[in-house]
C-alpha positions in Angstrom: 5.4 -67.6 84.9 6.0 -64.0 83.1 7.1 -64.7 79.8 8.4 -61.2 78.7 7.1 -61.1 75.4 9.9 -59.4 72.8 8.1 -58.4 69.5 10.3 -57.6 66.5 10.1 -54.3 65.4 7.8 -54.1 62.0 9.9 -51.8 59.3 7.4 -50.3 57.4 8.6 -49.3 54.0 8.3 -45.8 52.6 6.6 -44.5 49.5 3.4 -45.7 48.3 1.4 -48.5 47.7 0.0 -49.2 43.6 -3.3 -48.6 44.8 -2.3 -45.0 45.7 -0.4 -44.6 42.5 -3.2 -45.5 40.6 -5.7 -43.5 42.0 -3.1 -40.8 41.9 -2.6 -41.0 38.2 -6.5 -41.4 37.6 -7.6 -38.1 39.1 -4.5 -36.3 37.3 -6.1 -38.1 33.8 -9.3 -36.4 34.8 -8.0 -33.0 35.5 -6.0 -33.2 32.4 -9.3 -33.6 30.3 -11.6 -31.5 32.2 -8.7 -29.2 31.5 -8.2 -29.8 28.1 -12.0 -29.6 27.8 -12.2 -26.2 29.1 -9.2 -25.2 26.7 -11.1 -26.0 23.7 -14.3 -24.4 24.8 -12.2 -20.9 25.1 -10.2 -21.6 22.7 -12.4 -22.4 19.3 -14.3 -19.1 20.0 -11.2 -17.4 20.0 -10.3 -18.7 16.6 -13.3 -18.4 15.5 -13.1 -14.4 16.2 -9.5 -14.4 14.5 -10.7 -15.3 11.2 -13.8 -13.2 11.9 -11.2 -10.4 12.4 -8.8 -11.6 9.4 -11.7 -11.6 6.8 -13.1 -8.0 8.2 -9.5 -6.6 7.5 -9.7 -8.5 3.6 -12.8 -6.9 3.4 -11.9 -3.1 4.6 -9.4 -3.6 2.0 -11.6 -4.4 -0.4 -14.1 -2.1 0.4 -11.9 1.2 0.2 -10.2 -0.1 -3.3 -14.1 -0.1 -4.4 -15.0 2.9 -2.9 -12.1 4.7 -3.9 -12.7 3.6 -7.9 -16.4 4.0 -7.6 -15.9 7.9 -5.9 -15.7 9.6 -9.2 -11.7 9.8 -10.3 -9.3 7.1 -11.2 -6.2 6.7 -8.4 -3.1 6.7 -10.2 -1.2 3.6 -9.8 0.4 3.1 -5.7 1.1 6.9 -5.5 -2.7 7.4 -4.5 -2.7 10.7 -6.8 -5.7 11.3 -8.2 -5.9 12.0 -11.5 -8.2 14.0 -14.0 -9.8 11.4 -15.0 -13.5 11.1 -14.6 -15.5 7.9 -13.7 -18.0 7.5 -16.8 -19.2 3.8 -16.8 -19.5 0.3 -15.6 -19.9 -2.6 -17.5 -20.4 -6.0 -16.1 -19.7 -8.9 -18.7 -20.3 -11.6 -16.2 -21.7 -11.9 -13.2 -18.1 -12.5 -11.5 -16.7 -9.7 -12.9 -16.8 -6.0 -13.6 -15.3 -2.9 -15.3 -15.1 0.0 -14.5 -13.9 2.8 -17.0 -12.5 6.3 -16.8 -12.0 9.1 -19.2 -9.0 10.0 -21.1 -7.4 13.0 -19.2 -5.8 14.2 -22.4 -8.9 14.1 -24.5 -12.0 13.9 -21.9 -15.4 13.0 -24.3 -17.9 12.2 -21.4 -18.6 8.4 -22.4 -17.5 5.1 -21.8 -15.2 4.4 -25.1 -13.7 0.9 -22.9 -10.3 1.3 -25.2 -7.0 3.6 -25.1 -7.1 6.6 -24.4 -9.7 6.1 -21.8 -8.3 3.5 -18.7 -10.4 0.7 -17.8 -10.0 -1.2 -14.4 -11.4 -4.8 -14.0 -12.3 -6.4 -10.8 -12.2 -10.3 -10.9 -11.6 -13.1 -8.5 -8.7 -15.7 -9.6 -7.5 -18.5 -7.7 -10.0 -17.3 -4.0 -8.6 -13.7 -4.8 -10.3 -10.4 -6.0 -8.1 -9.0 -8.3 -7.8 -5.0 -9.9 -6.3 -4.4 -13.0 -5.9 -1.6 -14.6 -5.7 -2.5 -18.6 -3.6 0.8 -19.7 -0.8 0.5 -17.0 -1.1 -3.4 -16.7 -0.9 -2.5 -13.3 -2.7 -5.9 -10.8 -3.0 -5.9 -7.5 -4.7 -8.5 -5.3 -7.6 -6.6 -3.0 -8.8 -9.6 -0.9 -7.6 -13.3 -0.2 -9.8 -15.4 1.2 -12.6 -14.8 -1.7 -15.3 -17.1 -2.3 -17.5 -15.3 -4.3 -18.2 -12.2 -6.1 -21.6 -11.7 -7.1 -22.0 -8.7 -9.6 -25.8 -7.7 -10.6 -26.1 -4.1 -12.6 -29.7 -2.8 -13.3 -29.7 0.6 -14.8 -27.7 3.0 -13.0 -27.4 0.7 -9.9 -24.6 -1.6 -9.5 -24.8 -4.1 -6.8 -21.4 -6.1 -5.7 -22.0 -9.0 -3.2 -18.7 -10.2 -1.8 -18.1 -13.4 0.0 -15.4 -14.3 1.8 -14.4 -18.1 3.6 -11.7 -18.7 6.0 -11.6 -22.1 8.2 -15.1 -22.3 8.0 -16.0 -18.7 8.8 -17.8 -16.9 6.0 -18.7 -13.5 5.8 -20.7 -11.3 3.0 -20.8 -8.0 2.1 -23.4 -5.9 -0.3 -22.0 -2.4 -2.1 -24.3 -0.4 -3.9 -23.4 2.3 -5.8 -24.9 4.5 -8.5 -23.7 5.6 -11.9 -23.0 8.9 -11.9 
C-alpha cells in the first residue's frame, strides 16, 4: 500500500527573531561607544587648542597695550595718536600692579612728578581682568580677560611683568622685560 503522504505547507513568518534583534542592537551599542570614544579623543585636543588660541589672542592684546605704553610716548586715548608726551618712570606699588607715568606736554620737566600735569596710566587686574587706566582722562579699558595673575618685580631700571592667564584648565604665562629709559 502507497500511502501518498500530503505534508502541510510550513508558513514561515517574516522579520526577525529576538535573538537577532538583540545581537543587532548590541553591536550598534558598541559602534556607538567606540564612536563616541574616538569623538572625545579628537575632540578634547581640539578644545584644548581653542583656548590655547583664545588666551594667545588675550595675550597679543595685552602685549601690544604694554609695548605700546612702554615704547617711549603716551597713546592718546582710542585715536592711537601719539602724543608729546614722554615716558619718564615706572613705579610699582604692589606686586599686582604698576604705573606708568608720562610728562606733561605743556610743561615737559624730565621726571616722574605721578600728579597733573603729567598723565599716569595704571595696569591692574580686577575681577580675572588686566585693566589700563589712564588717571588724567579717567579713560579704562580692559587689555585681557582670562587673567590669573600679574606678577610685577622692578629692580633698578628693569621692570619685569609676568602675566598669567587660565581658561578651562589651560594656562599660559608670559615674561616682559623692559628697561627704563
Amino acid at each position: 500500500m502507497n500511502h501518498a503522504r500530503t505534508s502541510t505547507p510550513v508558513h514561515r513568518r517574516s522579520g526577525f527573531s529576538l535573538i537577532e534583534v538583540s545581537v543587532a542592537t548590541m553591536l550598534l551599542v558598541l559602534l556607538a561607544m567606540f564612536l563616541s570614544n574616538a569623538w572625545v579623543w579628537l575632540g578634547r585636543p581640539m578644545l584644548d587648542t581653542v583656548h590655547r588660541c583664545g588666551l594667545a589672542q588675550e595675550a597679543d592684546v595685552a602685549l601690544a597695550y604694554l609695548a605700546s605704553d612702554l615704547g617711549g610716548c603716551l597713546p592718546e586715548g582710542s585715536t592711537g595718536v601719539k602724543q608729546a608726551s614722554q615716558f619718564v618712570g615706572w613705579s610699582a606699588p604692589t606686586e599686582s600692579a604698576f604705573w606708568l607715568c608720562f610728562d606733561s606736554a605743556t610743561t615737559p620737566n624730565g621726571l616722574a612728578d605721578w600728579a597733573a600735569p603729567d598723565q599716569v596710566v595704571v595696569y591692574q587686574v580686577s575681577n580675572g581682568a588686566l585693566l589700563r587706566w589712564n588717571q588724567m582722562t579717567g579713560d579704562e579699558i580692559v587689555v585681557a580677560q582670562n587673567v590669573a595673575s600679574l606678577d610685577v618685580q622692578g629692580a633698578g631700571t628693569t621692570l619685569e611683568l609676568t602675566l598669567s592667564l587660565a581658561h578651562q584648565g589651560v594656562t599660559q604665562t608670559y615674561t616682559l622685560i623692559a628697561e627704563q629709559p
